[in-house]
Each structure stands twice: as C-alpha cells, then as structure tokens.
C-alpha positions as protocol buffer text, in pm:
chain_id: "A"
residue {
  index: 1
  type: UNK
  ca { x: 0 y: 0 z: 0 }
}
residue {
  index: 2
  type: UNK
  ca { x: 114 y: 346 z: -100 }
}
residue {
  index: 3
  type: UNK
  ca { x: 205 y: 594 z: 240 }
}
residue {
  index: 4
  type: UNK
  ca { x: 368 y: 904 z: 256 }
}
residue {
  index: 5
  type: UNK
  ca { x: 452 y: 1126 z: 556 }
}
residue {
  index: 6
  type: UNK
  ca { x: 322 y: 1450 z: 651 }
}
residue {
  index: 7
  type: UNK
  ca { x: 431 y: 1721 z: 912 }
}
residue {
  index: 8
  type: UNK
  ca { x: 259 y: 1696 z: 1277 }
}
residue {
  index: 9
  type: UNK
  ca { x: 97 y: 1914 z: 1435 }
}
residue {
  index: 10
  type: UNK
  ca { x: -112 y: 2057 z: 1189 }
}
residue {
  index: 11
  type: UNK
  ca { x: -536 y: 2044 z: 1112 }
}
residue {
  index: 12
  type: UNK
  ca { x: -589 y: 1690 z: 967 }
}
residue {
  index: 13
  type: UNK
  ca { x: -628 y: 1833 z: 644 }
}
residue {
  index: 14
  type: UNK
  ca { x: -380 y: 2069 z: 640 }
}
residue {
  index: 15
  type: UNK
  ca { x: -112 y: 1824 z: 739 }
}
residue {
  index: 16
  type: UNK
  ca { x: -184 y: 1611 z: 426 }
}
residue {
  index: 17
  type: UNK
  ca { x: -202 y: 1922 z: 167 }
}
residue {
  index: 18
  type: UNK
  ca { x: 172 y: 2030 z: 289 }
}
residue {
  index: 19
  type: UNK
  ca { x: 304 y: 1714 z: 23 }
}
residue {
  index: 20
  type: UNK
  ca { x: 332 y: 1901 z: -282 }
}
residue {
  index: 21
  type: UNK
  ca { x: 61 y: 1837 z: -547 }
}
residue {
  index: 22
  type: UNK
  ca { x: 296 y: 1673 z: -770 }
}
residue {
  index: 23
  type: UNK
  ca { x: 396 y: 1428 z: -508 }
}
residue {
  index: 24
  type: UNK
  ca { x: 16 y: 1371 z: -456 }
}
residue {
  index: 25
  type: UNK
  ca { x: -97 y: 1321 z: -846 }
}
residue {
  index: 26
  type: UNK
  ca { x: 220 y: 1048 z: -869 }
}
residue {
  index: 27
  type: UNK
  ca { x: 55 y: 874 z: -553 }
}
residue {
  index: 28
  type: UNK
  ca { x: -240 y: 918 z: -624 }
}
residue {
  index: 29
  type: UNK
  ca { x: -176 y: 696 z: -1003 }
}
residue {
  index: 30
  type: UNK
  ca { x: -22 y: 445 z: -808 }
}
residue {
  index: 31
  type: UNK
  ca { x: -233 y: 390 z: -524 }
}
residue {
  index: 32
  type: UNK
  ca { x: -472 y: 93 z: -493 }
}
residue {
  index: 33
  type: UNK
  ca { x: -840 y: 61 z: -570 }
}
residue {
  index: 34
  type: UNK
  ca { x: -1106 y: 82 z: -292 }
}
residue {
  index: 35
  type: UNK
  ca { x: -1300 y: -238 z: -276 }
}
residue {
  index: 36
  type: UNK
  ca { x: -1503 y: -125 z: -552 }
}
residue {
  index: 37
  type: UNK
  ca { x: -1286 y: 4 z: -859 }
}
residue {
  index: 38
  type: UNK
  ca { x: -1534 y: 192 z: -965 }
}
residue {
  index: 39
  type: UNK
  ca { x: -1560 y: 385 z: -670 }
}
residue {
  index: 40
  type: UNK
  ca { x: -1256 y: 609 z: -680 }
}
residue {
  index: 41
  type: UNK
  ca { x: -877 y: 525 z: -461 }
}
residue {
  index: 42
  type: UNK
  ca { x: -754 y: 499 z: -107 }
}
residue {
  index: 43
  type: UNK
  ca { x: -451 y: 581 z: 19 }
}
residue {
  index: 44
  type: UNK
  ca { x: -236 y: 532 z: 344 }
}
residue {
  index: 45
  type: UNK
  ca { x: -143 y: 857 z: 559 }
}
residue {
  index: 46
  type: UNK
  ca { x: 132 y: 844 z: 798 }
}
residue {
  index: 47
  type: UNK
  ca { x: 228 y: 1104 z: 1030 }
}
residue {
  index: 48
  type: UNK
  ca { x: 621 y: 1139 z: 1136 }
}
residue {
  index: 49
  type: UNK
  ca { x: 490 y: 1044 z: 1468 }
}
residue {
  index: 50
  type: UNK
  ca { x: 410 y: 704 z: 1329 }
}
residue {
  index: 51
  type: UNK
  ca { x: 37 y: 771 z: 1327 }
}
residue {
  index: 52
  type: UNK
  ca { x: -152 y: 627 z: 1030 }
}
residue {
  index: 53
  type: UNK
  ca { x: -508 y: 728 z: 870 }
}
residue {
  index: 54
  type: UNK
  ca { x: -657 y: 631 z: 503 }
}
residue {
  index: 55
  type: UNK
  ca { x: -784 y: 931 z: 283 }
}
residue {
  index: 56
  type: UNK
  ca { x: -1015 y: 802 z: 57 }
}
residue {
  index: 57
  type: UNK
  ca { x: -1143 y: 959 z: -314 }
}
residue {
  index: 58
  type: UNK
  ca { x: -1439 y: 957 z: -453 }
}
residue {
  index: 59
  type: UNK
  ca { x: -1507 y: 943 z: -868 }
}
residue {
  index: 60
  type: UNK
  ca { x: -1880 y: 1033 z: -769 }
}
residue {
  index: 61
  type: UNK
  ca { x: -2069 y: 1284 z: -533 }
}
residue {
  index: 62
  type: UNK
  ca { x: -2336 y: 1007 z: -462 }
}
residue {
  index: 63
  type: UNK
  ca { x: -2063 y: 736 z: -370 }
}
residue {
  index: 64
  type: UNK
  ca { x: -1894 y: 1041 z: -155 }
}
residue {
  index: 65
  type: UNK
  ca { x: -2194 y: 1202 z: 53 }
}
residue {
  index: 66
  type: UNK
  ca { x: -2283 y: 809 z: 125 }
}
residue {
  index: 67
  type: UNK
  ca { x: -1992 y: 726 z: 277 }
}
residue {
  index: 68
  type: UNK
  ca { x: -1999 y: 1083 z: 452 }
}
residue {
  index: 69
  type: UNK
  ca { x: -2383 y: 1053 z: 585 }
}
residue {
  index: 70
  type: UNK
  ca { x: -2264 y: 707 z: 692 }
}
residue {
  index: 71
  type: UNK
  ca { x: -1970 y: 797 z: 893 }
}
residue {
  index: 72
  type: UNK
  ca { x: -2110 y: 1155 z: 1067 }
}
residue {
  index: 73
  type: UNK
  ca { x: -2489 y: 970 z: 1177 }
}
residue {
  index: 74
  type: UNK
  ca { x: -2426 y: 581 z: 1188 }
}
residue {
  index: 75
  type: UNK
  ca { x: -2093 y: 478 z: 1220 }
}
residue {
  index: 76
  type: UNK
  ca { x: -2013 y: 656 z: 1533 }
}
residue {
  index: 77
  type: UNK
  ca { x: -2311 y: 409 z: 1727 }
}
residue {
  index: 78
  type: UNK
  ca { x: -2040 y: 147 z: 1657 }
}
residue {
  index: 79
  type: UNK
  ca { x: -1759 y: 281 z: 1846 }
}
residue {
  index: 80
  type: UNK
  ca { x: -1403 y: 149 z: 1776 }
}
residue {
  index: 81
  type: UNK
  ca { x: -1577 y: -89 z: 1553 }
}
residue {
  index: 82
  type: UNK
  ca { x: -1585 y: 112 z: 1233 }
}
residue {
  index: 83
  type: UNK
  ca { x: -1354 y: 396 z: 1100 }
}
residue {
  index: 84
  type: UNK
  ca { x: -1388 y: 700 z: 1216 }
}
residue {
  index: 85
  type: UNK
  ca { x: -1433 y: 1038 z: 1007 }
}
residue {
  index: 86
  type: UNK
  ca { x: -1117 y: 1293 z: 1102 }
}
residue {
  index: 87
  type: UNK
  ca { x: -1165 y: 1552 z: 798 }
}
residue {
  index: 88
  type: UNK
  ca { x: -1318 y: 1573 z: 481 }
}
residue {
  index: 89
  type: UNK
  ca { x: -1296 y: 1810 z: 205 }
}
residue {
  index: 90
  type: UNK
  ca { x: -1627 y: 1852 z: -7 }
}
residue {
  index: 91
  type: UNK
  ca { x: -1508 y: 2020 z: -313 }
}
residue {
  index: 92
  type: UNK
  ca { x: -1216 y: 1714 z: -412 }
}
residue {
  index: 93
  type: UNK
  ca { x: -1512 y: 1471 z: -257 }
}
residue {
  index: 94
  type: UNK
  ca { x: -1233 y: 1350 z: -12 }
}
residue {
  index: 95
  type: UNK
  ca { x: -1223 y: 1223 z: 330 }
}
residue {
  index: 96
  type: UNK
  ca { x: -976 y: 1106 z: 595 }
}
residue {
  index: 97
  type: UNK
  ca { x: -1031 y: 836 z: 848 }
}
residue {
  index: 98
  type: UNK
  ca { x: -905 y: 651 z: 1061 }
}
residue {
  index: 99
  type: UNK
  ca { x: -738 y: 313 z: 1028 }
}
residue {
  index: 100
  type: UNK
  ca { x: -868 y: -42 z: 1158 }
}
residue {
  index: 101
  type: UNK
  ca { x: -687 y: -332 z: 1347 }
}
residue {
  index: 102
  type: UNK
  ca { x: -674 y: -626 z: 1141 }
}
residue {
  index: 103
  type: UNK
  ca { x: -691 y: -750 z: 786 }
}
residue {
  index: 104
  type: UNK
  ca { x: -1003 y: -811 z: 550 }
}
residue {
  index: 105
  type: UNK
  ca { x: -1147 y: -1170 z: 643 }
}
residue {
  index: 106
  type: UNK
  ca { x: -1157 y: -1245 z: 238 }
}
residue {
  index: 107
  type: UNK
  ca { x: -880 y: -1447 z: 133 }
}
residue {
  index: 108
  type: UNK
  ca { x: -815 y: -1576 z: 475 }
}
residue {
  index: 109
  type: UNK
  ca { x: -931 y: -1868 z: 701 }
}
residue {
  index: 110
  type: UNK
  ca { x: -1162 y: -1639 z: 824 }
}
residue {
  index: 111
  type: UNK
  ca { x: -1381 y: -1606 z: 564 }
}
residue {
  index: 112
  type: UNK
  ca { x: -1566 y: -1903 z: 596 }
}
residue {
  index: 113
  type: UNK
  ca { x: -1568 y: -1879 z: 998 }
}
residue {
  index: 114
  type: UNK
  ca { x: -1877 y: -1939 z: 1161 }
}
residue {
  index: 115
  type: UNK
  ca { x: -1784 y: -1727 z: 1456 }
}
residue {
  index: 116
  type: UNK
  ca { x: -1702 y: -1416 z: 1236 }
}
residue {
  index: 117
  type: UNK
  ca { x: -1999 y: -1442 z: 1051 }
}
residue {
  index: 118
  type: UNK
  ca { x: -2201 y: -1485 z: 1383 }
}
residue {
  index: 119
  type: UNK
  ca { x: -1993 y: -1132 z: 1469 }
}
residue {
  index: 120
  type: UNK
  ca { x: -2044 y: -1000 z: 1173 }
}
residue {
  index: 121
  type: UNK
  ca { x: -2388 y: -1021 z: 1207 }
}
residue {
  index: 122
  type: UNK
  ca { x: -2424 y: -882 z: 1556 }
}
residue {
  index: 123
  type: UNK
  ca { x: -2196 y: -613 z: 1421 }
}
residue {
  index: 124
  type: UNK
  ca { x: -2465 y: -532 z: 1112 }
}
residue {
  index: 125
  type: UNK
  ca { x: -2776 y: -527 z: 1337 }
}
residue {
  index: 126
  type: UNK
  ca { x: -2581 y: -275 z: 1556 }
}
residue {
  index: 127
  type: UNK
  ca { x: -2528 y: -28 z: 1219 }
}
residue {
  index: 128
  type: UNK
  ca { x: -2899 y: -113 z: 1147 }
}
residue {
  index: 129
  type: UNK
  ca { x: -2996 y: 6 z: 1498 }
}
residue {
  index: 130
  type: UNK
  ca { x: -2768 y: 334 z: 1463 }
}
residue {
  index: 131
  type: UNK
  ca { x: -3057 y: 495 z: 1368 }
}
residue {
  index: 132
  type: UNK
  ca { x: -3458 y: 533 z: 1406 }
}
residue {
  index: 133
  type: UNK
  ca { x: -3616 y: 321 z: 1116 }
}
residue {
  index: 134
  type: UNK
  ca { x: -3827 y: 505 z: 849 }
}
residue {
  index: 135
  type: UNK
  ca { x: -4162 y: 344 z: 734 }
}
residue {
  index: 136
  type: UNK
  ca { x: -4180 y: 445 z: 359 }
}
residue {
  index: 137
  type: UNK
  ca { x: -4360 y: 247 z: 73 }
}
residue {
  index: 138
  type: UNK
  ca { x: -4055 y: 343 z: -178 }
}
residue {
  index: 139
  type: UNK
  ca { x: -3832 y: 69 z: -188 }
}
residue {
  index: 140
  type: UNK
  ca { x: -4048 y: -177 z: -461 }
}
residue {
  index: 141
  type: UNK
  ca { x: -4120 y: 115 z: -650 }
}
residue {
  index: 142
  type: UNK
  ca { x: -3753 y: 183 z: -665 }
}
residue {
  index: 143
  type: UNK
  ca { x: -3661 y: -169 z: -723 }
}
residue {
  index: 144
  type: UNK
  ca { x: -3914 y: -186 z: -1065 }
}
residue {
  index: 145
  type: UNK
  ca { x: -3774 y: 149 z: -1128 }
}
residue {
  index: 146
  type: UNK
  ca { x: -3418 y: 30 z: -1171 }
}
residue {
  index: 147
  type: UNK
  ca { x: -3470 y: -307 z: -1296 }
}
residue {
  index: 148
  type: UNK
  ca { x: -3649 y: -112 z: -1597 }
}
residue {
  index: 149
  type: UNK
  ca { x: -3351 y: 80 z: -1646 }
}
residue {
  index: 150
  type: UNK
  ca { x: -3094 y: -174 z: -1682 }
}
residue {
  index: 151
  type: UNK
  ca { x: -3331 y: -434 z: -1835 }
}
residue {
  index: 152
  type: UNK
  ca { x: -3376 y: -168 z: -2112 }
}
residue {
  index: 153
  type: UNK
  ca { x: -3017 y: -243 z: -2207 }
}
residue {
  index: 154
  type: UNK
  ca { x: -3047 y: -636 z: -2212 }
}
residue {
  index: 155
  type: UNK
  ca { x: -3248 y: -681 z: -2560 }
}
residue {
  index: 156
  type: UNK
  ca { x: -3069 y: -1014 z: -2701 }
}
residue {
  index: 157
  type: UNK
  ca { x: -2891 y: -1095 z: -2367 }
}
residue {
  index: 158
  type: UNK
  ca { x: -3164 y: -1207 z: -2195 }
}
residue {
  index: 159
  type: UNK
  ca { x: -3539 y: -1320 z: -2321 }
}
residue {
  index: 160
  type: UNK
  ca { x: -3826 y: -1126 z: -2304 }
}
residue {
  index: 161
  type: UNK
  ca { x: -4008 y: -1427 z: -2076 }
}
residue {
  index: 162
  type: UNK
  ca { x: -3674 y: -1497 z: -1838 }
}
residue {
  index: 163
  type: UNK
  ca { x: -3712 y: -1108 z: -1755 }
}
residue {
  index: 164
  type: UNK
  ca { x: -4134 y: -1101 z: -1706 }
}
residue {
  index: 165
  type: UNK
  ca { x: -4066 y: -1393 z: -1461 }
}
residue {
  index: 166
  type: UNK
  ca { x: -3790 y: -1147 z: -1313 }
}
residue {
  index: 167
  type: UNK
  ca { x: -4077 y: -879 z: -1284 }
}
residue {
  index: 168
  type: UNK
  ca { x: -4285 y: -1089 z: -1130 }
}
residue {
  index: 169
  type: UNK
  ca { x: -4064 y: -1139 z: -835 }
}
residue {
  index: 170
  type: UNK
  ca { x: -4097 y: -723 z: -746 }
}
residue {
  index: 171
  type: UNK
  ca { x: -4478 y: -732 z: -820 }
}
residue {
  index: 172
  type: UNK
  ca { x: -4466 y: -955 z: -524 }
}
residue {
  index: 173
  type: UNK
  ca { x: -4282 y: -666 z: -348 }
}
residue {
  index: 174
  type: UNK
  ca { x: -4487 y: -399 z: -498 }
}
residue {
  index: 175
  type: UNK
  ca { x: -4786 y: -604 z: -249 }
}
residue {
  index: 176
  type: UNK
  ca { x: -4672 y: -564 z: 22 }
}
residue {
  index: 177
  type: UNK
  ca { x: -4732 y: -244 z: 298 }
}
residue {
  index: 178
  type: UNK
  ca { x: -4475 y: 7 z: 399 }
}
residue {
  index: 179
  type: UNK
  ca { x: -4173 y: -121 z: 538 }
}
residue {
  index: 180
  type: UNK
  ca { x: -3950 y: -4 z: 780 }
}
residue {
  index: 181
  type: UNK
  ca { x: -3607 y: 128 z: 631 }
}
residue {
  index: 182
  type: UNK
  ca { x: -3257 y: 95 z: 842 }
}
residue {
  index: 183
  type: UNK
  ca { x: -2926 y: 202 z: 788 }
}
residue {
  index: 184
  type: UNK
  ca { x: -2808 y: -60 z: 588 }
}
residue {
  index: 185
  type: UNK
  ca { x: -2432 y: -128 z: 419 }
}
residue {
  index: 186
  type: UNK
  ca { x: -2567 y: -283 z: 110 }
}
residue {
  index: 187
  type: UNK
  ca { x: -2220 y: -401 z: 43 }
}
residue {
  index: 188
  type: UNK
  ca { x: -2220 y: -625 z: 339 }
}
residue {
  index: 189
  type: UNK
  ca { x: -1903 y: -888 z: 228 }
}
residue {
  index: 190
  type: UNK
  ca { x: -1609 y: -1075 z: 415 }
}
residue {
  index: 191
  type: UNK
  ca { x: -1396 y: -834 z: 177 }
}
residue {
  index: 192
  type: UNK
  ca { x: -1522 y: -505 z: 412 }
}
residue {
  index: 193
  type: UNK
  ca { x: -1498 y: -736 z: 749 }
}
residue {
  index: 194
  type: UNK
  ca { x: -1185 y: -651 z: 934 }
}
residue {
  index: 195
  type: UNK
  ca { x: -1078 y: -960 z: 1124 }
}
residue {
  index: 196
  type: UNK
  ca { x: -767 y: -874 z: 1424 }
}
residue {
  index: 197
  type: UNK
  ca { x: -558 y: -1123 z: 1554 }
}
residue {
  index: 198
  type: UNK
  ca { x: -767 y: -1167 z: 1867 }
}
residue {
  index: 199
  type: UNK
  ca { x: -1083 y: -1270 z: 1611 }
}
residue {
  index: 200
  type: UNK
  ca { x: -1230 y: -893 z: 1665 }
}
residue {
  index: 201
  type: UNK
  ca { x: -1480 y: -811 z: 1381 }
}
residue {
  index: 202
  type: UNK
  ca { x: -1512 y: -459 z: 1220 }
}
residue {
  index: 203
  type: UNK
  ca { x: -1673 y: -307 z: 972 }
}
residue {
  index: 204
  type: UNK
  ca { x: -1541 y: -71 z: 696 }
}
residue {
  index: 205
  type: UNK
  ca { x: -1631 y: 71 z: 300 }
}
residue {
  index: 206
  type: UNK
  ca { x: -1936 y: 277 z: 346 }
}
residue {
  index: 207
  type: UNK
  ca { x: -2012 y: 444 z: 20 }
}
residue {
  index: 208
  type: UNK
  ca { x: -2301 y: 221 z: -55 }
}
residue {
  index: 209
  type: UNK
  ca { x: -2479 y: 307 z: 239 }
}
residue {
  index: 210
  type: UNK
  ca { x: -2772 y: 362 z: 225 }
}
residue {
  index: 211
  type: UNK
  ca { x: -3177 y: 380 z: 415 }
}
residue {
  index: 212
  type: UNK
  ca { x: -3345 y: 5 z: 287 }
}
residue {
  index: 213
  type: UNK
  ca { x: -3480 y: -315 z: 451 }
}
residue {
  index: 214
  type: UNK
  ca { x: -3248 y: -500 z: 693 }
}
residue {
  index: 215
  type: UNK
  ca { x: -3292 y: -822 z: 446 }
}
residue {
  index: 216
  type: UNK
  ca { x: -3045 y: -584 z: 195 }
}
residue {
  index: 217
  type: UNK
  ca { x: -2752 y: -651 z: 380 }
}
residue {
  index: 218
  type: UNK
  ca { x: -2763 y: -1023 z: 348 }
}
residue {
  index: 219
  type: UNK
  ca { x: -2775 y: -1055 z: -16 }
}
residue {
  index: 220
  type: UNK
  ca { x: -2430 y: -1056 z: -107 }
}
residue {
  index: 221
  type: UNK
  ca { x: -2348 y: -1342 z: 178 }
}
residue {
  index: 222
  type: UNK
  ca { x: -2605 y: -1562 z: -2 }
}
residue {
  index: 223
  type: UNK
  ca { x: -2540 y: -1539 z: -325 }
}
residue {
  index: 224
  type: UNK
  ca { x: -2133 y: -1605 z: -239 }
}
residue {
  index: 225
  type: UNK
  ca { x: -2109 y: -1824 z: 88 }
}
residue {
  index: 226
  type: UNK
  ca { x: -2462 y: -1912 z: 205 }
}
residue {
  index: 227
  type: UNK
  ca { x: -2532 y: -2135 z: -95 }
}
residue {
  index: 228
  type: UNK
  ca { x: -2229 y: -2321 z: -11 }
}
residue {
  index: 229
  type: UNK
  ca { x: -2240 y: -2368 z: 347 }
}
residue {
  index: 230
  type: UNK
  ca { x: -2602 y: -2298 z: 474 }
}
residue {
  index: 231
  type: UNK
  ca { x: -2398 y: -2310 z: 818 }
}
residue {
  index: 232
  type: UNK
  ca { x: -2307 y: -1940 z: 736 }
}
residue {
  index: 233
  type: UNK
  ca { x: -2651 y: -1847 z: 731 }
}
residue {
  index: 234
  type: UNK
  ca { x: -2719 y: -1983 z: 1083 }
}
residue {
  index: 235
  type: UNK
  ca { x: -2434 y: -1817 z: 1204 }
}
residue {
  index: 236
  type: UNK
  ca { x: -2463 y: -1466 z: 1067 }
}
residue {
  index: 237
  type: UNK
  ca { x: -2870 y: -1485 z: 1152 }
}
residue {
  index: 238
  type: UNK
  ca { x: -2799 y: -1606 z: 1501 }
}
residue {
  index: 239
  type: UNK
  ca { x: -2533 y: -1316 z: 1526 }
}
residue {
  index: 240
  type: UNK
  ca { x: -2793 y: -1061 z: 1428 }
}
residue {
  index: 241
  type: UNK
  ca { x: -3078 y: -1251 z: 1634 }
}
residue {
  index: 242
  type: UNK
  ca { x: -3345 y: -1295 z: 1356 }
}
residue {
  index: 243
  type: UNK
  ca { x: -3497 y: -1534 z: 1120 }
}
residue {
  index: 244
  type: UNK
  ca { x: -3614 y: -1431 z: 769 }
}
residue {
  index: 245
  type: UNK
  ca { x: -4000 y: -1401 z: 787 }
}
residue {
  index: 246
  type: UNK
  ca { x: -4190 y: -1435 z: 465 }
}
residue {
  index: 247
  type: UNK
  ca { x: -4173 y: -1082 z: 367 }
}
residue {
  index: 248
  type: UNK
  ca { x: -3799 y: -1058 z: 413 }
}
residue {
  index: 249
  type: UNK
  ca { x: -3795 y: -1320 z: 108 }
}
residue {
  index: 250
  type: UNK
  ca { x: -3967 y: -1146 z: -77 }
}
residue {
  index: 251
  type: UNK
  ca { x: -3786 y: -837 z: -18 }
}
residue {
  index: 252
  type: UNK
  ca { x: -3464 y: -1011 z: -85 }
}
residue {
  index: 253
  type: UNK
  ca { x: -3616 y: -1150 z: -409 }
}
residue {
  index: 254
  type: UNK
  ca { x: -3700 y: -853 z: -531 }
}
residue {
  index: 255
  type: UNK
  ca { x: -3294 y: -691 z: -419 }
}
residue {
  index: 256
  type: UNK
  ca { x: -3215 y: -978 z: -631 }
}
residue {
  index: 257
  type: UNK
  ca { x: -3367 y: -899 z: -957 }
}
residue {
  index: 258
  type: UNK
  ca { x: -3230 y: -533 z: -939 }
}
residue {
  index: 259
  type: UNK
  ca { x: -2882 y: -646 z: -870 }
}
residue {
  index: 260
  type: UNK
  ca { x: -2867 y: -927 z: -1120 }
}
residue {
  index: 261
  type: UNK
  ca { x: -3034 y: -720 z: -1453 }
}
residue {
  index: 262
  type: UNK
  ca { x: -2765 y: -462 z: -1317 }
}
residue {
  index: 263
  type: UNK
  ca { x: -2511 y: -705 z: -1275 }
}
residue {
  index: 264
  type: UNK
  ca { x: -2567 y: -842 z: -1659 }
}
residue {
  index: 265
  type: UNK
  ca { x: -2592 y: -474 z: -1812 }
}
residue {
  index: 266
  type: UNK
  ca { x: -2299 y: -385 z: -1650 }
}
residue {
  index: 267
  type: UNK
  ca { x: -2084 y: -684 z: -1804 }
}
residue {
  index: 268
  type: UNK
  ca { x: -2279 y: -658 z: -2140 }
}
residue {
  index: 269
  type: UNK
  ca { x: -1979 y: -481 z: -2265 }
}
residue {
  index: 270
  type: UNK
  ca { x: -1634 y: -618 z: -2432 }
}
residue {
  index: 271
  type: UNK
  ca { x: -1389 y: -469 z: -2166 }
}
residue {
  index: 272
  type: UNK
  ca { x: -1618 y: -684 z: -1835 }
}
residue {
  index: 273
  type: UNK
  ca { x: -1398 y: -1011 z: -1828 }
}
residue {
  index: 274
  type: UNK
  ca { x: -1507 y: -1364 z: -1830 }
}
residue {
  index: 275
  type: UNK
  ca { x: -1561 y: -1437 z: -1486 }
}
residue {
  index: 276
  type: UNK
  ca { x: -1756 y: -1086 z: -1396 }
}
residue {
  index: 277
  type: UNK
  ca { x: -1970 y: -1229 z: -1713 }
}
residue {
  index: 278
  type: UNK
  ca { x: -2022 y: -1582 z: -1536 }
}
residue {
  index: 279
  type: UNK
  ca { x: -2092 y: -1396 z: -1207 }
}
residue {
  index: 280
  type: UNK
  ca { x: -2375 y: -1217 z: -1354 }
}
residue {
  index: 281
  type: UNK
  ca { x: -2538 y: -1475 z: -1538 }
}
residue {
  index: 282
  type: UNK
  ca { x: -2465 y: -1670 z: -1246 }
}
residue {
  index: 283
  type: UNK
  ca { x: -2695 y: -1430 z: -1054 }
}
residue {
  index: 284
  type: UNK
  ca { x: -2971 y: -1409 z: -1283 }
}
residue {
  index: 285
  type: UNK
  ca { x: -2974 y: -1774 z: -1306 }
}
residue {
  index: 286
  type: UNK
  ca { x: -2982 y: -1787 z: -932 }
}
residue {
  index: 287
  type: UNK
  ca { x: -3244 y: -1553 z: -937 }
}
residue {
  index: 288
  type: UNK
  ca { x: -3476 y: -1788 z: -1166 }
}
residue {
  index: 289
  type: UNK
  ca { x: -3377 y: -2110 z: -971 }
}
residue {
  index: 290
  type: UNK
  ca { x: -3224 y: -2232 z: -1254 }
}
residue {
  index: 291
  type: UNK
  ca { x: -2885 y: -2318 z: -1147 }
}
residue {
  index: 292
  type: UNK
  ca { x: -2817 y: -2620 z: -884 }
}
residue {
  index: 293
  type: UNK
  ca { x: -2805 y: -2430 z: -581 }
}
C-alpha cells in the first residue's frame, strides 16, 4: 500500500495538503483501488509520529456524501468498531479516516468462519440500529424502477419471458405495505470485514450506504457463501438474532432482480472479463432457480 509522511501538528487536512501536489498526483496513479474500482482510490497517511489514517477519493458525489452521511450519523453508534471520520474536504469529494486493526477476512481462514460471521452479524444489526427506522412504501417502486432501467439495455442478452418472470418477483414486493427502512451497508461482504488477531470483527467501506430493509444486507453473503455452506446463514442470523420471515424473502427476491439485470448490463460490454460475465449470469440464473443451488 502506498504511504507518505506528513508534518505533525497541523489540522488533519492541512497536514496532508503540505506534500506538494505533484507528489500527490504520482501517488495518487499508483495507489490501490477501494473495494469497488469503480468507486474512486484509497490511500495510506502516515504522520512522522508514526500515526496512520486512510484518505479516501471519490469518482462520484453520490458514492462520496454516502460514505460521509454514513460515517457523521451511523458509524459513530459502533464505536471502535468502524472507522472514524477525522476531515473531509467537499469540493475534491475526499475524506480522511481513521485506520482499523486487522486485515479483510476475504482471502483468509476467516472467511468461511462461523464465529465471524455470527460477529459479523451482531456487528450489522448494531449499524442497522444506529438509527430510528423510516416506514416508507418506496423501496419496490424503486426496485421496478431500476430493474427497468438496466433491463432496457439487455435486448438479445436475456429473453423477453426470463425477464417477465424477473418482474414478477418485485410485483410480489410492490404487495406488500410500507416497510420499515434501516441504515443498511448494502455491500455487506467478508472483503469489508476486518478480522484482528484476537478474532475482533469490524466493519469498513461505506459508500453504498444507504436507508433500505435490513434483508439488503444479506444478499451478497447468499449469493457467495450461504449457498455453499447454509452453516453461514445460521451463524450470521444467530449473530444478528433474527430469522427471515416471509416478507424478508420477498424483499430479498426482489434486491435480487435489481442487482442481477444490473449485474448483466454492467458486463454486457467487451472490456467486463469472463468471470464478472459468469458472475452475472450466475446471478440471474440464481435468481430464476435455474442453477443447482
């Protein structure tokens, strides 16, 4: 990981703009990508004093002012558990926080650990309680909204009866009364799961944050880990002490669609590589029921 020092004793901020801008733009090229490419780059801060911080930049205001809401109104309910915001800068969308114990529980034993995905899920209900839930009826309207807009760019990808049975899953949605919204990740993954040596979970990556049902911040644990060992799913439920009801399903269903249709317009094009391809159809398949798992 890229670091640099800066001179002590100065406003957060201020301490990281005395590094000339050239030094910054060549750092800044070869830094390394947030968990999300797309999303913008991080880079490691480290005072002469030895202390150490991440700023993080932002491509997009959205991806920015999520992370930002995230970190100022839900984050801080978590304590030590989740970085915390030091500075930001609104005009270059930047912001600096501080660093986490511990390594991301992807790639490591710890990624298919019952005990850190019980954590984990204790860890997620505590972000969802961060806040007072809002009832709203919005979140199937949204979901049909979206699906229309990437299904629009899916003629000859997928058939016109594979996506009305897709459409059918958020009608279901589209039934039911208003739900109550939570501060939820929605990229909930072992990737943003910070794992210490003593087995400590935290949580980091908030720019997808965002107000939807709870049931949001499962999907991505199903569709890469649940499927495979349903003792996951225990785990993380019993960690966030709740069962799915009915509805949830049919909440998470209706997630689904959205993020599959997304997931194939986004890899429609020649520069997505194979496997992103076979992840996405993967999805959509999943989706249908017509894969194996």
């Amino acid at each position: 990981m890229t670091q640099f020092s800066v001179v002590p004793g100065l406003p957060p901020m201020q301490k990281f703009w005395t590094e000339s801008i050239a030094c910054w733009v060549r750092l800044m090229l070869r830094t390394m990508n947030l968990c999300r490419p797309s999303v913008g780059k991080v880079l490691k801060v480290v005072t002469r004093s030895g202390d150490s911080s991440f700023v993080k930049w932002y491509r997009d205001q959205t991806d920015y002012q999520r992370e930002w809401d995230a970190l100022t109104h839900y984050t801080p309910a978590l304590g030590s558990d989740a970085p915390r915001l030091i500075d930001n800068d609104e005009g270059l969308k930047m912001l600096l926080i501080s660093e986490l114990q511990g390594e991301p529980a992807a790639g490591t034993a710890n990624e298919w650990d019952p005990l850190v995905h019980f954590k984990a899920g204790a860890l997620i209900r505590r972000l969802h309680e961060s806040s007072q839930p809002v009832v709203s009826d919005q979140f199937a309207r949204q979901c049909a909204a979206r699906f229309e807009e990437a299904a629009g760019g899916l003629e000859g990808l997928v058939s016109s009866s594979l996506l009305s049975e897709a459409r059918l899953l958020i009608a279901r949605a589209m039934d039911l009364s208003s739900l109550p919204l939570v501060p939820t990740h929605r990229d909930n993954h072992p990737r943003n799961w910070m794992v210490d040596p003593g087995g400590h979970v935290r949580l980091i990556d908030f720019a997808m944050a965002e107000y939807d049902p709870w049931i949001v911040d499962v999907f991505l644990l199903e569709q890469d880990y649940w499927r495979t060992d349903p003792q996951l799913r225990v785990a993380f439920l019993s960690g966030y002490d709740r069962e799915m009801t009915e509805d949830d399903l049919i909440m998470l269903k209706a997630h689904h669609a959205v993020s599959a249709v997304r997931s194939l317009a986004s890899t429609a094009g020649s520069s997505a590589t194979k496997a992103d391809k076979l992840k996405a159809r993967d999805m959509f398949d999943s989706l249908l029921g017509i894969t194996l798992f």
